[in-house]
C-alpha positions in Angstrom: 53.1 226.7 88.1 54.8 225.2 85.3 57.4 222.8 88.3 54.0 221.9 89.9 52.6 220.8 85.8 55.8 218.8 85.9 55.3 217.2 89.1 51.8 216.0 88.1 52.6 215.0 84.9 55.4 212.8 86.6 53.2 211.2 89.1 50.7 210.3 86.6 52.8 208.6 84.6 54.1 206.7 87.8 50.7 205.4 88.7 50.1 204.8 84.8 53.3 202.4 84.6 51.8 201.1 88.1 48.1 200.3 86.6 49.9 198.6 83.6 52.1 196.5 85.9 49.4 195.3 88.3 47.0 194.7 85.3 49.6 192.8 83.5 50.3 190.8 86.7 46.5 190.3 87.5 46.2 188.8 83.8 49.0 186.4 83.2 50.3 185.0 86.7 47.9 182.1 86.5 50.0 181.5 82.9 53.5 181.1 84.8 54.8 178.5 87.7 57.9 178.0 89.3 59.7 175.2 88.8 61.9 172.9 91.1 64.2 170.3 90.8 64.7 168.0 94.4 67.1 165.2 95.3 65.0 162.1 95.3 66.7 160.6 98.0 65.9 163.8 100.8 63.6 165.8 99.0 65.7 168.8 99.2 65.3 171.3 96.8 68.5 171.7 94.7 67.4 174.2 91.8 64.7 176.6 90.7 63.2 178.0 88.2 60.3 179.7 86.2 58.1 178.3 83.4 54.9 178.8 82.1 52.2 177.2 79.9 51.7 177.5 76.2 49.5 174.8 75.7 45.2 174.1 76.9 47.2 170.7 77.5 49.7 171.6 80.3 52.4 171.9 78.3 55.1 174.2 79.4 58.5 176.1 78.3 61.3 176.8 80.9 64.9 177.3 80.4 67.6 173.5 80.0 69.8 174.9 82.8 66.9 174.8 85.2 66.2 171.1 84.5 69.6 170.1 83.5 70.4 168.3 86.6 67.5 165.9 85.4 68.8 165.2 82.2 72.0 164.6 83.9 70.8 162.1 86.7 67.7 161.4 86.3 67.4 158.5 88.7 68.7 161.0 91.1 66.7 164.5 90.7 62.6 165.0 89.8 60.8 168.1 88.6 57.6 169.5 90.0 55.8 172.5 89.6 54.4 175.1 91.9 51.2 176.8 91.3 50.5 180.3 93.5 47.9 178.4 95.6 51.2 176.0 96.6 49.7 172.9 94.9 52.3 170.7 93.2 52.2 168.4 89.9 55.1 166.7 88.7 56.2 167.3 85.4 58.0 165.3 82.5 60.9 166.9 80.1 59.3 166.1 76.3 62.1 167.3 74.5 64.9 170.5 74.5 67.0 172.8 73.0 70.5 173.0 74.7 72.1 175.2 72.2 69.5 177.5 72.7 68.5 177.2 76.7 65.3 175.9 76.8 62.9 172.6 77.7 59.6 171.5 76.7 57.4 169.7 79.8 54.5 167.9 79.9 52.4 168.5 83.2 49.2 166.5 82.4 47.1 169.2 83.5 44.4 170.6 81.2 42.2 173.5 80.3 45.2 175.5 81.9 45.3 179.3 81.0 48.1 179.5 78.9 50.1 182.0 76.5 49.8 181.3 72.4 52.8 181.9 70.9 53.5 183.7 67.9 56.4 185.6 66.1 56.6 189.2 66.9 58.2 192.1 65.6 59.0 195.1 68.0 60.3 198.6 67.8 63.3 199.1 70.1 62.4 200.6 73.5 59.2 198.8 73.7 57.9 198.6 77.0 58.2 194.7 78.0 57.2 192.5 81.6 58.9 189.5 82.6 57.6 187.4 84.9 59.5 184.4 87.2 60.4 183.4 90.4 63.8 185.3 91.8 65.6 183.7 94.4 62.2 182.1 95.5 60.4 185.4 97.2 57.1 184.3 94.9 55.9 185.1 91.6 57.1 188.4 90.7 57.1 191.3 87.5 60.2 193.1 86.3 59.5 195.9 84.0 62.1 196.6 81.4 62.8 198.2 77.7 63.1 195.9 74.5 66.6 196.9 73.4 66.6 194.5 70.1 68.6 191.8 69.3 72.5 191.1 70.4 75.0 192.0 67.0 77.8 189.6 68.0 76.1 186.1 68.9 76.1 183.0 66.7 72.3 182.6 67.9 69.8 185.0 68.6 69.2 186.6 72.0 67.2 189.7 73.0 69.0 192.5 74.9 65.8 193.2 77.6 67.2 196.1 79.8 65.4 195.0 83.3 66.6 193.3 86.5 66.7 189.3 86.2 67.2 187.4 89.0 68.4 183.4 89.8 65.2 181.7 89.7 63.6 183.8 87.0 64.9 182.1 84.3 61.9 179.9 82.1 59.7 182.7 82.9 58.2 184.9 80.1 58.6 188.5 79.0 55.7 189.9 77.4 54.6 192.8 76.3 51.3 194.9 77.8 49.1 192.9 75.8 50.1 189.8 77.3 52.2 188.7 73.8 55.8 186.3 74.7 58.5 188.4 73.0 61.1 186.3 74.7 62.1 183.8 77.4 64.3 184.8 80.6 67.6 182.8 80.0 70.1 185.5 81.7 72.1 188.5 83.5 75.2 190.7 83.1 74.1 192.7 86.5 72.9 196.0 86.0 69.6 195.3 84.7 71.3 194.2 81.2 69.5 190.8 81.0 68.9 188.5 77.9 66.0 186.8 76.3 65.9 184.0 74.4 63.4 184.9 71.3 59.8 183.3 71.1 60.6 181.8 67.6 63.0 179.5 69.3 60.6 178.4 71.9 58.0 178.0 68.9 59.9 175.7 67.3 60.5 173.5 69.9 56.6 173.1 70.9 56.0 172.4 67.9 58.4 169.6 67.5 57.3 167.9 71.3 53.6 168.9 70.6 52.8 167.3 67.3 51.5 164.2 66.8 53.1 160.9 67.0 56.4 162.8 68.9 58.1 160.4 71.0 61.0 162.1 73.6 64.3 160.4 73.3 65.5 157.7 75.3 68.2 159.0 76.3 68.4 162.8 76.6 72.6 163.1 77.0 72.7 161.5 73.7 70.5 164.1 72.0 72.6 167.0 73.8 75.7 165.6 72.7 74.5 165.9 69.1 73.0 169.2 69.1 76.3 170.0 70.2 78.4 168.6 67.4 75.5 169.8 65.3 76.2 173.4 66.5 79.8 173.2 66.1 79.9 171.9 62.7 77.5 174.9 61.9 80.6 178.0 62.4 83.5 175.5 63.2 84.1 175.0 59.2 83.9 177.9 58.3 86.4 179.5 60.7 89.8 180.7 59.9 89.3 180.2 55.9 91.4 181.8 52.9 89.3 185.1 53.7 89.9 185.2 57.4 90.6 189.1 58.3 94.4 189.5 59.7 96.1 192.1 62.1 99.7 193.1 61.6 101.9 192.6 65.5 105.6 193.7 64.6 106.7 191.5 61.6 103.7 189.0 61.9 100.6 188.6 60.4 97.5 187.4 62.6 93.8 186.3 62.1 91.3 188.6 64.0 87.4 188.5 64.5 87.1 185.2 61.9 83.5 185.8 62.0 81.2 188.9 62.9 80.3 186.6 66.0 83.5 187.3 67.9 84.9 190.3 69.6 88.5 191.1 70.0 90.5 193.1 72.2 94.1 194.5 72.2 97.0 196.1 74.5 100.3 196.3 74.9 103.0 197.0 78.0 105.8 199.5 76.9 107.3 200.2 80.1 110.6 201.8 79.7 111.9 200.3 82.5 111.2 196.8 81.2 113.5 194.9 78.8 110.7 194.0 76.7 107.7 194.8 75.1 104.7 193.0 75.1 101.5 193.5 72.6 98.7 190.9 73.2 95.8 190.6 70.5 92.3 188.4 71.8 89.3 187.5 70.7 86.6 185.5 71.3 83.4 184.1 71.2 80.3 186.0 73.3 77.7 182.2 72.9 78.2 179.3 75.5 76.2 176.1 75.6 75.2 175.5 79.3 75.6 171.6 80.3 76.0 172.2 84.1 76.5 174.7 86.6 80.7 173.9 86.2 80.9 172.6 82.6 80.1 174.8 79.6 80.7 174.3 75.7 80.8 175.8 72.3 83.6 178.3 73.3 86.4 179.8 70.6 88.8 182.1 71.4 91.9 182.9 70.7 95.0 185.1 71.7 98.4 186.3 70.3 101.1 187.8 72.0 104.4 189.1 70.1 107.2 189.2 72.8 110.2 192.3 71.4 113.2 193.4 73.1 116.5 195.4 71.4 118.2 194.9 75.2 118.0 191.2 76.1 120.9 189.1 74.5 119.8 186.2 72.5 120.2 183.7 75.5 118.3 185.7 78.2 115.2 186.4 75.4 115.1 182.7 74.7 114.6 182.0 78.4 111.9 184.6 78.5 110.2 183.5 75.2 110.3 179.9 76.9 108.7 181.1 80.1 105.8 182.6 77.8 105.2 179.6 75.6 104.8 177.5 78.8 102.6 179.7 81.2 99.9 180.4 79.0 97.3 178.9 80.8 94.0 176.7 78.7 91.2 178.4 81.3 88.6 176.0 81.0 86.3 175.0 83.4 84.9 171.3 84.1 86.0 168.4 87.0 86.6 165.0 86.5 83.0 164.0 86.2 82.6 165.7 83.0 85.7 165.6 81.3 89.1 163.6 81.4 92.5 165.1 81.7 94.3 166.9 78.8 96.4 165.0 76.7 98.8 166.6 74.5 100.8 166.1 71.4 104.2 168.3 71.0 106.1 168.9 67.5 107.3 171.2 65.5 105.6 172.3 62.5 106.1 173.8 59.7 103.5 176.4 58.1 104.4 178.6 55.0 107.9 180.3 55.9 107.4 179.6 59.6 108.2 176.9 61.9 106.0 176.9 65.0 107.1 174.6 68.5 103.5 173.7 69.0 101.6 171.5 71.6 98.0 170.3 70.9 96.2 169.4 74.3 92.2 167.5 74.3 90.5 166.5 76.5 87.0 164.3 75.9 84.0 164.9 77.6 83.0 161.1 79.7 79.7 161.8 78.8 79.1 162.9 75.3 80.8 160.5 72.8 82.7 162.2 70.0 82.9 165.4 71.6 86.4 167.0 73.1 87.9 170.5 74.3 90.9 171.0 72.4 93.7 174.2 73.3 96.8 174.7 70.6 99.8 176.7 71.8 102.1 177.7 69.2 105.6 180.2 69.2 107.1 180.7 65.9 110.9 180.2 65.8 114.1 181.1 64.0 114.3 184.9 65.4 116.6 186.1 68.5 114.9 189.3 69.5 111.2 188.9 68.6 108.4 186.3 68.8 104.9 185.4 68.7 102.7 182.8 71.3 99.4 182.0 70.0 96.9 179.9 71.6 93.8 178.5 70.1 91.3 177.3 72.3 87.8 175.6 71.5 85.1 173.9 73.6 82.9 171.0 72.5 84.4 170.4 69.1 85.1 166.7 67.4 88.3 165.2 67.1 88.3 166.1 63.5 87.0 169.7 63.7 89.7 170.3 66.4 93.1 169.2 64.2 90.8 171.1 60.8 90.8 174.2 62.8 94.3 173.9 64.7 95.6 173.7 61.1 93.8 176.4 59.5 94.7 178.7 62.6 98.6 177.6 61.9 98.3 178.7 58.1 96.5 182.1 59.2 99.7 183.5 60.5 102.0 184.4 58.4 105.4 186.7 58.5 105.6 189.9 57.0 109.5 190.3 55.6 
């Protein structure tokens, strides 16, 4: 009796989670669109996405890397949305947030049902809905757990436990009551996906929906300096006299500069090998999206202390060598978004070390001011240990790249 209470218990929840679904779905599906982005010249579709409206007005909130290819070339690409009944209305990008994933358009259609937005406070393992378009199969609704917000970001983001899919993001996740906790921005597989919080969207309808708001004239230029804006935000404050430090061997080393980072560690003491090898990382979990090759606003860095009590002086030299040159930089971009590296080599001295260092940047063709800069660094004057560090940051100025490179230098320190 009690397995058959069990079994009926469990199926009415099942159609209970099923009622809310369908009546959530029946409710607010008018509220959300997809979104696509075609080639002007063949009217093929080259990306998709989700969106819906917040204003009576036609005004509507969808993610920057769904209509970044716009902002990019817009002579090239135009946006139009997709209602259920298939009709189509082209829509205008009033203004965005790059640092934060997301776009404000103007569709010029009015009395449209629409969501209000409004700041929300949830209890973790609140039931939530998001809504979108995944990999074009028609509007759909993915139920999922509020899970709070992510600990180790420099900006906000909601961990939504639920299966996103491509061509969800823009879409909204709401809760039963038809309240936007969040915005669908992205996926780590597994059904641990990330929101984008409704303050953030709130913010930037307000900005493109007041009064007398005119977009920019040129949207690159506004992206470039909510970039440098961003940077110069954590980038100053990185690597200062309080930066927490890790001992490797005799050496002293900066790890997790800011509660924003996470940092690993290993090390390889095979005793066949002549050598030992401890490596030390950490880095940054936030990315600003700028196209589907070329991302910014990345910081990590790694150390690895090289030690061997068998390899003569000449034969550990060779090997420290070898390390100092194939430690590879790792970041993505072609030649349409970024020149070649250029790099500086010196030796330099820092406290009661001397470092062989080489200082590589590259500048983005079409953000002015803004470069990705690597330092690579092996400290000298020892025949049977040493250290390789490399410093590497994404979207930084020219100034903000040698400040760091030389706070990063003075952060490591030997330990008599």
């Amino acid at each position: 009796m009690l397995a058959l209470a069990a079994l009926a218990l469990a199926g009415a929840l099942v159609q209970e989670r099923d009622a809310a679904a369908s009546e959530v779905f029946r409710r607010y599906s008018d509220h959300v669109v997809k979104v696509e982005i075609s080639e002007r010249g063949s009217g093929a579709k080259s990306e998709l996405g989700s969106a819906f409206f917040v204003t009576a007005r036609g005004h509507l909130v969808t993610n920057f890397h769904v209509i970044s290819k716009l902002i990019h070339d817009p002579d090239r690409y135009r946006a139009e949305l997709v209602d259920a009944s298939g009709g189509r209305t082209a829509v205008t990008v009033l203004d965005i947030d790059v640092v934060h994933d997301l776009a404000v358009l103007a569709s010029g259609r009015r009395a449209t049902p629409h969501f209000t937005l409004t700041a929300v406070t949830l209890a973790q393992g609140r039931r939530l809905f998001a809504l979108g378009h995944p990999r074009d199969l028609g509007l759909s609704i993915v139920e999922g757990t509020y899970n709070g917000r992510l600990q180790h970001t420099l900006y906000e983001r909601i961990h939504f436990t639920g299966s996103l899919n491509p061509g969800m993001s823009g879409g909204p996740a709401i809760t039963g009551a038809g309240v936007v906790v969040g915005v669908n921005v992205a996926t780590a597989g597994n059904q641990v996906s990330f929101l984008v919080p409704v303050e953030r969207a709130m913010a930037l309808v307000a900005k493109a929906t007041r009064q007398g708001y005119e977009p920019p004239k040129d949207f690159l230029v506004s992206v470039g300096g909510q970039i440098r804006e961003y940077s110069d935000h954590y980038v100053r404050s990185l690597f200062s006299d309080s930066v927490p430090t890790v001992e490797l061997g005799s050496y002293r080393v900066p790890t997790q500069p800011a509660a924003f980072f996470r940092c690993w560690a290993d090390a390889d003491r095979d005793e066949d090998s002549p050598f030992e090898v401890v490596d030390h990382t950490c880095s940054t979990d936030d990315y600003i999206y700028l196209t589907r090759d070329h991302s910014s606003g990345l910081v990590e860095f790694d150390h690895r202390l090289l030690t061997s009590d068998r390899l003569n002086r000449y034969r550990f030299s060779a090997l420290y060598t070898e390390q100092y040159r194939s430690n590879g930089v790792g970041l993505a971009g072609d030649e349409d978004e970024v020149t070649t590296f250029r790099c500086r080599t010196r030796n330099v001295q820092s406290g009661t070390l001397t470092f062989k260092t080489a200082l590589c940047l590259r500048r983005y063709r079409k953000f002015d001011g803004l470069y990705d800069a690597v330092l690579r660094a092996a400290a000298l004057g020892h025949a049977d240990t040493g250290l390789v560090t490399t410093l590497t940051m994404s979207g930084v100025s020219f100034e903000n790249a040698l400040l760091l490179a030389k706070r990063y230098l003075g952060s490591v320190t030997w330990k008599p």
